[in-house]
N, C-alpha and C positions, 0 to 999 in steps of 0.2 A: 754223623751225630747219633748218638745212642737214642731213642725213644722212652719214656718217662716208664713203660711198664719192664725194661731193661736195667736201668738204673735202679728202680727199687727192688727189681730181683737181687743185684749185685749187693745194695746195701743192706737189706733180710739176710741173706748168706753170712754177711762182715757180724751183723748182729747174733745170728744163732752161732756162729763161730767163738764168741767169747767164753772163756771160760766161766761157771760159776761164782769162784769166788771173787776171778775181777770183775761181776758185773754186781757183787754183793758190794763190793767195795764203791765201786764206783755210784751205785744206787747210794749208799747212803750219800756220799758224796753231795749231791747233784741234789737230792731230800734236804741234807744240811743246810745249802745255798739258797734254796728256795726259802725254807723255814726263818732264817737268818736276813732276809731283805725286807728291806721298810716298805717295799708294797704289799708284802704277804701281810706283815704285821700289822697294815693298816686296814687290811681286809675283811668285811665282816662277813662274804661269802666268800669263798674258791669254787674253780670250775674243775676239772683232773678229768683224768682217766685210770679205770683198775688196768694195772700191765698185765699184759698180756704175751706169752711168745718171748719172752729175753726182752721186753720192753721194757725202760727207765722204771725201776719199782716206783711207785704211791704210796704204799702204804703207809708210813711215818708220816706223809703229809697230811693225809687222812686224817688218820689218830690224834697227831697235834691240832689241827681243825676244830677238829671236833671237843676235843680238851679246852681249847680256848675259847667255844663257845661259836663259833664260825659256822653258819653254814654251807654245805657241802654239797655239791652235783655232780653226778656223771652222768656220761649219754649212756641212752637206752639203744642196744641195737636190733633192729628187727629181721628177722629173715623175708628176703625177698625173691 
């Protein structure tokens, strides 16, 4: 059985291996679906994260958040 810090090596690799444009695509994608569900819309904060690394882009969810008057958080990271 593979070890959890093995597995996410292997799934970082699958993710920095996409292409840009499939991962523009598929970010909006994945942005659209969120933006478009009745819990976002019912939402008067969100919590996100800024991508990072070939991570799910945010930004569109951000922006529309904050367009509709929602407010918005992300974590703070600290070096340790």
């Amino acid at each position: 059985m593979e070890d959890k810090r093995e597995i996410r090596k292997e799934l970082i690799q699958k993710r920095d291996s996409v292409d840009g444009r499939d991962w523009e695509i598929n970010s909006k994608a994945i942005q659209k679906t969120v933006i478009q569900s009745s819990l976002y819309k019912k939402a008067d904060c969100i919590m996100t994260y800024a991508d990072f690394h070939g991570e799910v882009g945010t930004l569109m969810i951000v922006e529309d958040a904050l367009l509709s008057g929602k407010r918005v958080f992300l974590p703070k990271v600290l070096d340790n």
